[in-house]
N, C-alpha and C positions, 0 to 999 in steps of 0.2 A: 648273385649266387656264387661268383667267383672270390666270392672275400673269403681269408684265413678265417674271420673269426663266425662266418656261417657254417665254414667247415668243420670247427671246431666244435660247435655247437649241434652239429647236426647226427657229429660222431658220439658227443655225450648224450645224448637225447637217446639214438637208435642202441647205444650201446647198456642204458641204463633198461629199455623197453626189454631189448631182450636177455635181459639178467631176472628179469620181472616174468617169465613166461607161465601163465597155469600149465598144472599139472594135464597131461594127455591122454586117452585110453592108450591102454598098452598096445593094442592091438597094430598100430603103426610103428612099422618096422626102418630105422633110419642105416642107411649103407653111407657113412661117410668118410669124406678126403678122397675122393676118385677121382683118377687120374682124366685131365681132360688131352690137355695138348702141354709142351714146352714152350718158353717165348726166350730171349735171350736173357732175360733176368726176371724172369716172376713164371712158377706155375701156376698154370689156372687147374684148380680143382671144384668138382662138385661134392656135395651132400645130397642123397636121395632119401626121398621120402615114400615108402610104401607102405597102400592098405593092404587091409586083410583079403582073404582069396587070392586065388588064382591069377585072374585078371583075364585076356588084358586090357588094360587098364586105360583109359587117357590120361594123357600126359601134359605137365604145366612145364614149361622154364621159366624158371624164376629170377627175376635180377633186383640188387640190391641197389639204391638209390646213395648217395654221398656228394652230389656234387661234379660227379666225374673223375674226383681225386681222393676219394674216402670211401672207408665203409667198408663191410664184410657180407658174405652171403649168411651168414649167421643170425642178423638182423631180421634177416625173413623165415627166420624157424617158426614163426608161432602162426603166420599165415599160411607156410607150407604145411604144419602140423594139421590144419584146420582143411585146408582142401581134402590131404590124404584121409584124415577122418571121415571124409567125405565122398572117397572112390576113387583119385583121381594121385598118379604116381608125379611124385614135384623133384623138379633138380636145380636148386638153389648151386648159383655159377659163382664163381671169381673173373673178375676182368683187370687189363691191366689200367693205371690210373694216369691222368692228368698232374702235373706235365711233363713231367718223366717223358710218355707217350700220349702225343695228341691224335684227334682226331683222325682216321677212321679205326684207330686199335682198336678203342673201346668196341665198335659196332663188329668187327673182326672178331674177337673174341667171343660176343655174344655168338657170334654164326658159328664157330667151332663150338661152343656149346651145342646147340640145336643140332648139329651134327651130329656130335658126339652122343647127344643122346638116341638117335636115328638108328644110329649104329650101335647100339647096345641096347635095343628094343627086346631083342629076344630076352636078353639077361634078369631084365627087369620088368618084361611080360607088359609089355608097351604095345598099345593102339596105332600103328602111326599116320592111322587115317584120323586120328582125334587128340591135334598137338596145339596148344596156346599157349603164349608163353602173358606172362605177368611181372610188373614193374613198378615203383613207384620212385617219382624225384626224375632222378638223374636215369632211374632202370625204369621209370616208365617211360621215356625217351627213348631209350634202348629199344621195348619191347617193341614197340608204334613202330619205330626204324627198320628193325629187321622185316616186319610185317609188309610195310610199304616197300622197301626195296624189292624183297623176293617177290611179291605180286608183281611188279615193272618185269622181271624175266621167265623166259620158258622155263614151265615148272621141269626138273629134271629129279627132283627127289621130295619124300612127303612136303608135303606146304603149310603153316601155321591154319588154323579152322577157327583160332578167336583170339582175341589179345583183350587183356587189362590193362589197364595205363592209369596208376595214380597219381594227380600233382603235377602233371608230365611237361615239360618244355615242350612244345611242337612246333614252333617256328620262330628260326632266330635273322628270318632275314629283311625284321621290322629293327634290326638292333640300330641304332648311330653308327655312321660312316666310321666317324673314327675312334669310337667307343672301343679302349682297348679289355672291359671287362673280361669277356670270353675267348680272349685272344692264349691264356693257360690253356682252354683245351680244343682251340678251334684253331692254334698258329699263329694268329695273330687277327687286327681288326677287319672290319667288314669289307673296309677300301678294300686295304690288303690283300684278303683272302675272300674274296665275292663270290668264287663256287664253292668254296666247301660252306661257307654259311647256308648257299640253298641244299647242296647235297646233304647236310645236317638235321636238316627241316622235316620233318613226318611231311608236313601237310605239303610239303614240294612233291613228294611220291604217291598222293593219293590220287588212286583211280577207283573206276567199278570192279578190277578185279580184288581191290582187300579186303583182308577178312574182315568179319565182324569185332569191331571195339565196341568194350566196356570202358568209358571215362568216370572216374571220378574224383572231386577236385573239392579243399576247404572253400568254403565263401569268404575267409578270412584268410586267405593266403596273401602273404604281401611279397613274398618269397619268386613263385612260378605266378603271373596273372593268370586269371580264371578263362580269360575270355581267348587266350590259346587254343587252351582245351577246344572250347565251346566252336571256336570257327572252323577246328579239325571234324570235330563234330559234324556241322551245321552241312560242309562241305561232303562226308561221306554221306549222310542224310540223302544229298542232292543227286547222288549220282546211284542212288537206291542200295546200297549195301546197309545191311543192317546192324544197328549201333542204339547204347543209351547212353544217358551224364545222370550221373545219380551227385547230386550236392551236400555236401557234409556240411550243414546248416551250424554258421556261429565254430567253427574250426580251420584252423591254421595250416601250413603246411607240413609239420609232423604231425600235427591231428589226424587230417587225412587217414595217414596212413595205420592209425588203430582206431578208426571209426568202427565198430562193430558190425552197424546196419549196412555199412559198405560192401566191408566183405559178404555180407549174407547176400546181396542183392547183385556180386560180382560171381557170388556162385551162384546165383540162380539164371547168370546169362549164359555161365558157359556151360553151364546143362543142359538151356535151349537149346546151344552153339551144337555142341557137341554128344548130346542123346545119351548123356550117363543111362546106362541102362538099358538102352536101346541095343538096335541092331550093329 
């Protein structure tokens, strides 16, 4: 996953998808370039995605997948597009990239996101008892992380109520001792750096308090293995929190992420999740 030339590939892929975007109902209204935080050399900014009415609304954070070291929030316009068509207000992030800045930036930055969006709840007529944030690759790693971390502490401000995770890394502390693959965004090899490989890990931080995940993952992924997912999975299962794996039969790991039926079936969890329409 660390190689130049998956990165490369994975920026032409996501970058030709979303050149490809169908046309939208008008009706969703996009606020973009917002400011989130300063870093010493990269602003992070958002794109927001709002429906129609009032609101307010539940809320998605959205993260773009690249590898760690790639990729724009712009790649998840057509799934943002899709949820707001759908009720729900999306703030597709920027994070800073590997290896510039290694690990724990990237998951910092998501959290100033989710912040940032907290705090701007009134502006944009936001739920913030009904927040999940959504990922795929490298951001659904993201998404899982922030989730399982902020469950491990006393809740002090809103708490994610569901997470989507597509294609997602979830645990890198099955890597080779001296395997320096993910050493660009994790510092260096496993010897090396033995706690942050588990602090890295979703399924290091899962308990009964996480929210409910939605996984879903290619069967042909040769990229993130399946069976990640699956054991993050099997493991919330265990401990009774509520979760699916919906599998993108005969697709890869950009498949994944424009499986159609996925999405449909990723909005129908966090509807359960989060009572579109409800109370």
């Amino acid at each position: 996953m660390a190689g130049r030339k998956f990165i490369a590939l994975v920026m032409f892929v996501l970058l030709a998808w979303g050149s490809l975007l169908p046309a939208e109902e008008p009706a969703v209204r996009m606020v973009p370039n917002q400011l989130i935080a300063e870093r010493a050399d990269k602003t992070l900014r958002a794109d927001v995605y709002l429906p129609a009415g009032e609101g307010p609304f539940p809320a998605v954070l959205m993260i773009h997948g690249g590898a760690w070291a790639g990729g724009s929030r712009s790649n998840m316009a057509a799934n943002a597009l899709f949820l707001a068509n759908n009720g729900y207000a999306v703030a597709t992030i920027s994070y800073r990239f590997a290896p510039s800045h290694v690990f724990p930036a990237q998951l910092e930055d998501c959290q100033a996101g989710l912040t940032w969006l907290v705090e701007n709840a009134e502006k944009f007529h936001i739920d913030t008892d009904r927040l999940a944030s959504w990922g795929h690759s490298a951001g659904g790693h993201l998404a899982c992380l922030i989730a399982t971390t902020e469950s491990e502490k006393e809740p002090s401000t809103p708490q994610l109520k569901a997470v989507v995770a597509g294609a997602a890394p979830c645990d890198f502390t099955h890597e080779p001792l001296q395997s320096k693959r993910l050493s660009f965004f994790l510092g260096g090899s496993r010897a090396e750096k033995p706690s942050t490989y588990v602090l890295a890990s979703p399924v290091s931080h899962v308990t009964a308090k996480c929210p409910p995940i939605f996984f879903f993952h290619g069967t042909e992924d040769n990229v993130v293995p399946i069976q990640e997912a699956e054991a993050m999975h099997q493991k919330l299962s265990s401990l009774g929190v509520p979760t699916a794996f919906y599998k993108s039969i005969g697709r890869g790991h950009i498949g994944s992420l424009i499986d159609p039926e996925a999405r449909r079936e990723a909005l129908k969890f966090l509807d359960g999740q989060l009572k579109l329409g409800g109370s």
